[in-house]
N, C-alpha and C positions, 0 to 999 in steps of 0.2 A: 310633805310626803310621810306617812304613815312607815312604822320603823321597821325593818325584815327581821321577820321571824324564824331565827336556828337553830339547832341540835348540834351538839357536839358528840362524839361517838366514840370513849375512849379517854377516862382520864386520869392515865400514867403520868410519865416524870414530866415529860415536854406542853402538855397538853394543858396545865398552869399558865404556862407562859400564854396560847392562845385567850385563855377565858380573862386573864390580867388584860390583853388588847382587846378585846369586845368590850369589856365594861366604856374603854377609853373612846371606843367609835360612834360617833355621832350616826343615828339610823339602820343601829343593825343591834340586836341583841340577841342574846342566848334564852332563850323559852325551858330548851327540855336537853338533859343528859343522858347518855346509853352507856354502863360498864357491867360487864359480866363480875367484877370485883364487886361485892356491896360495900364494902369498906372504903376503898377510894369514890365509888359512886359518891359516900356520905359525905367525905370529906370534902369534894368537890363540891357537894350540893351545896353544907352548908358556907363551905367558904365563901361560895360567889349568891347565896339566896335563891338558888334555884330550887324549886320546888318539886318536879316534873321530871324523877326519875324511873329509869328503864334499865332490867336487863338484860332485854331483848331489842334489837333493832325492828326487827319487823314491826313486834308490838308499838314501837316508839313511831315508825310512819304510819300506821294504822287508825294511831289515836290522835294524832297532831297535824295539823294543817300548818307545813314549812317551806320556806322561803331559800334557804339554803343548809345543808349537812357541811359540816366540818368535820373528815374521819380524820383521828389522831391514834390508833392502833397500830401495831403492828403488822410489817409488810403481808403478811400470811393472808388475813382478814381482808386486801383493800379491793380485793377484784368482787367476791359476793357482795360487799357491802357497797361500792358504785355502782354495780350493776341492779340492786336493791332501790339505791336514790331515785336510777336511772328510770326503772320503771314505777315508779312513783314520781315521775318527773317531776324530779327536787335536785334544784341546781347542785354539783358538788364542788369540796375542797377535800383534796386527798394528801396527806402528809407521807413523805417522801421515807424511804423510796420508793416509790409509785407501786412497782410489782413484782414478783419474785422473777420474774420473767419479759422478756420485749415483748414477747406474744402475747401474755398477760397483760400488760400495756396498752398493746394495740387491740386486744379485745375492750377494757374498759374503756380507750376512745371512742371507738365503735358504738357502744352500746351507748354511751352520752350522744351521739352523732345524732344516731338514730335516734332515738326522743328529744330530740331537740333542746339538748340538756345543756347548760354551761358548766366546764370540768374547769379546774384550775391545780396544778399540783400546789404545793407550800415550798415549792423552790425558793427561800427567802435569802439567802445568803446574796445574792446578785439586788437585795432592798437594800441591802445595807449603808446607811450614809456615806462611810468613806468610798464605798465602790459607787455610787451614784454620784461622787463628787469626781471620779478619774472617768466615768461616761461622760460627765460634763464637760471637762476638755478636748476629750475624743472629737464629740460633737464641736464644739467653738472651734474647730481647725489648726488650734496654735502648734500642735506638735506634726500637721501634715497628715499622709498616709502613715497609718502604721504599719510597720512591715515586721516589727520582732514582738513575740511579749512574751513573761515569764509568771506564773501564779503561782505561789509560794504559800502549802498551810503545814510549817516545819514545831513540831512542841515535843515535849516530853510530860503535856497531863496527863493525869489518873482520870481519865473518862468511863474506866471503870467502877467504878466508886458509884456514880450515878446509875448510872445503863451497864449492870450486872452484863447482860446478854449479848451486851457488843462481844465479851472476850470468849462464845463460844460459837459463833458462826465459822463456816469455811472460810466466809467473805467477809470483809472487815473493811477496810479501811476507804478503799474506793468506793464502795458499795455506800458507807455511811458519811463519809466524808465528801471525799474526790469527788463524788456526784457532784458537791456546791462548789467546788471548786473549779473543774469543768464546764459546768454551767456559766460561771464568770468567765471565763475563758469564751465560752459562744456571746453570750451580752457584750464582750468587748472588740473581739475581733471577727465575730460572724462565724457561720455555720462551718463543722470542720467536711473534709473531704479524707482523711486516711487518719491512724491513728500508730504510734509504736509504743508497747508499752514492756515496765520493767520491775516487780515485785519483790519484795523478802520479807521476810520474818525475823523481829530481831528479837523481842519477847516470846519465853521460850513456852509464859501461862498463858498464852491465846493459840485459838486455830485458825485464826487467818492470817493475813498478810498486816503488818502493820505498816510498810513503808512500800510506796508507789512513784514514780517514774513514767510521764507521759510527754511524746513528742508529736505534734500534732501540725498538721499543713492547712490548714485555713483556705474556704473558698474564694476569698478576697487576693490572695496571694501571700499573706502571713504566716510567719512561723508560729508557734508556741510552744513552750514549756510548762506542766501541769508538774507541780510533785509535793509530793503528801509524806509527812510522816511524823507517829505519835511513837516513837523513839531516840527525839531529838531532845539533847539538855542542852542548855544555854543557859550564861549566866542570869537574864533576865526573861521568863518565861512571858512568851508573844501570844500564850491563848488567851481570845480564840482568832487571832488577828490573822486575815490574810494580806500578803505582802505582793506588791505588784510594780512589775517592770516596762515599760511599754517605753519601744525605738519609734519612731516616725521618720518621714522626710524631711521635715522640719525640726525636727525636737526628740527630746521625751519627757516620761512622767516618771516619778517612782514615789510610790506609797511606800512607806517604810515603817518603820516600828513604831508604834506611839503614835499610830495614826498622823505621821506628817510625811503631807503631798509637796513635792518639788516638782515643778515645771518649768521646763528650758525649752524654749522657743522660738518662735516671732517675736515677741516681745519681750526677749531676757528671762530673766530664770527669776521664778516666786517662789514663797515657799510658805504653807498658810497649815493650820492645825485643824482638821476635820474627825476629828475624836466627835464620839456620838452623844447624843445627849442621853444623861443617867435619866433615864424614865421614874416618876417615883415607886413605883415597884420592882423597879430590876436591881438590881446588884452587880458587882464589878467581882469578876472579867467578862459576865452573860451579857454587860448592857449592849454591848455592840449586836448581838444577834438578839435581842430580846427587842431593839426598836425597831431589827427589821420585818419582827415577828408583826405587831402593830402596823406598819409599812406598808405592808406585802396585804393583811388581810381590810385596810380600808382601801387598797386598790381595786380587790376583789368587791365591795362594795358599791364602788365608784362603776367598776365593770357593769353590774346587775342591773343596776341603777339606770346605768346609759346605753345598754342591748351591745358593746365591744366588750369583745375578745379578751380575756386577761393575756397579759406579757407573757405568763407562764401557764398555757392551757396547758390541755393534756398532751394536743396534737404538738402545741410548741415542745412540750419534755420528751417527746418521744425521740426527739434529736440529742438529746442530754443523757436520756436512759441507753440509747446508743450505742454514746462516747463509752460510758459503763461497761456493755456488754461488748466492747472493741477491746477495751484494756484486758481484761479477764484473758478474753482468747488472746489478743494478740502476747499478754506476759504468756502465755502454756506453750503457743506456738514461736516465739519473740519471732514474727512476723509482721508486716506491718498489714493494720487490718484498713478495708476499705469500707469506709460507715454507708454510704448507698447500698451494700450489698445486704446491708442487715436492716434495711428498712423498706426495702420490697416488699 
């Protein structure tokens, strides 16, 4: 098979990390880059040898004949720029959070629908090895039905430091976080049906919310527990590790700190070390989200490849993006919000 030819669109802080996993994937490489910065265009280019810069989007589908866009930009940009792919039917990958809006969402689905485009959001949090090692007992049965679970991403980093801009949105924490944490929460216990959410602000240099609170009723009959917060110190600092508690019929699970999974079940209680592997270009404490960056886009390859659906299409995140847009309201009105009523 002859290898897919991509563009990448957009290469700020994160966007490293993607062009680090393309070089590592077999059958798919990166051709041409798009940033309106010429400075980071350069820097990008020359880091990874790409030759085949743009910065303009149009001009870069105009001149290139591609196989898939990978947009890494910011939320603002992703509705013109997939609907740009779109009709230049060029498969996308659209890095999260999808859109500034559900509507905006469901138009970009749409617009892929309709050209018969394949969308994939970079939902990658739910790649992640130790959460793909607690789907794995899910599935083997040993802990039964699950009936409770708890997703935990409690820190006190400086994710400012990096991402300036996270500390001047209204929206903050759910918005850039709680999206992947929610999402894990649908990957483990199935799609929700109502949502009650509960916000604050405890840093007084930001204008969003930096700590979230989410109770959520599972169409399966499960409960869950969602809660987020980059106000939290502890003696030993857990980013960027999310923490998981899962009751069954039979058993449970809990991921705990340091990447180890205990299971009590059918067969007695294990308890095994699923820490990720340090990729040779990542670094610690990003390795863990940095493999499932890699993860997440040779699945997306494997999809193209094989004409299925990625895990995380557009139509699948629109149930994620959602959850999002349930928390928001339901914290203004602390009501509990009904997720079918916002995806009509």
């Amino acid at each position: 098979m002859a290898g897919l030819r991509g563009a990448l669109i957009g290469c700020g802080f994160f966007a490293v990390n993607q062009m680090h996993a393309w070089r590592d994937i077999e059958g798919a490489s990166i051709v041409a880059i798009c940033d309106r910065d010429p400075e980071r265009l350069r820097i990008v280019g020359d880091q990874f040898g790409v030759a085949r810069r743009y910065a303009d989007a149009a001009a870069m589908f105009a001149a290139e004949k591609l196989d898939f866009v990978d947009i890494a930009t910011t939320v603002g940009s992703h509705r013109p720029l997939v609907e740009m792919a779109a009709e230049n039917r060029v498969p996308v990958i659209c890095q999260k959070p999808f859109a500034p809006t559900l509507a905006d969402a469901k138009a970009m689905v749409k617009a892929c629908t309709d050209a018969g485009v394949p969308l994939m959001v970079h939902e990658n949090f739910r790649w992640q090895s130790p959460i793909q090692a607690v789907r794995a007992v899910l599935d083997s049965g040993e802990i039964g039905t699950p009936f409770f679970g708890r997703i935990s991403f409690r820190s006190g980093y400086d994710v400012f430091s990096g991402q300036p801009y996270l500390a001047t949105g209204k929206r903050f924490i759910i918005e850039d976080l709680g999206i992947h944490i929610l999402d894990i929460a649908r990957f483990l216990l199935g799609d929700v049906t109502s949502l009650t959410a509960r916000t604050t602000r405890i840093n007084p240099k930001i204008a969003g919310e930096d700590v979230a609170t989410m109770l959520m009723d599972h169409a399966g009959g499960a409960t869950s527990v969602v809660d987020c917060s980059y106000a939290t110190r502890l003696a030993t600092e857990p980013f960027p590790e999310t923490l998981v508690e899962l009751d069954g019929s039979d058993g449970t699970i809990r991921l705990a700190q340091g990447y180890q999974l205990t299971v009590t079940g059918k067969n007695g209680t294990t308890v095994k070390d699923v820490s990720p592997r340090l990729l040779p270009w990542a670094s610690r404490p990003w390795h863990n989200i940095q493999e499932s960056v890699l993860a997440i886009q040779r699945h997306w390859v494997d999809s193209l490849v094989s004409g299925k659906e990625p895990a995380t299409s557009g139509a699948d995140n629109l149930r994620t993006f959602a959850l999002v847009e349930a928390a928001y309201a339901g914290a203004e009105s602390r009501a509990p919000v009904q997720i079918d009523d916002l995806l009509k």
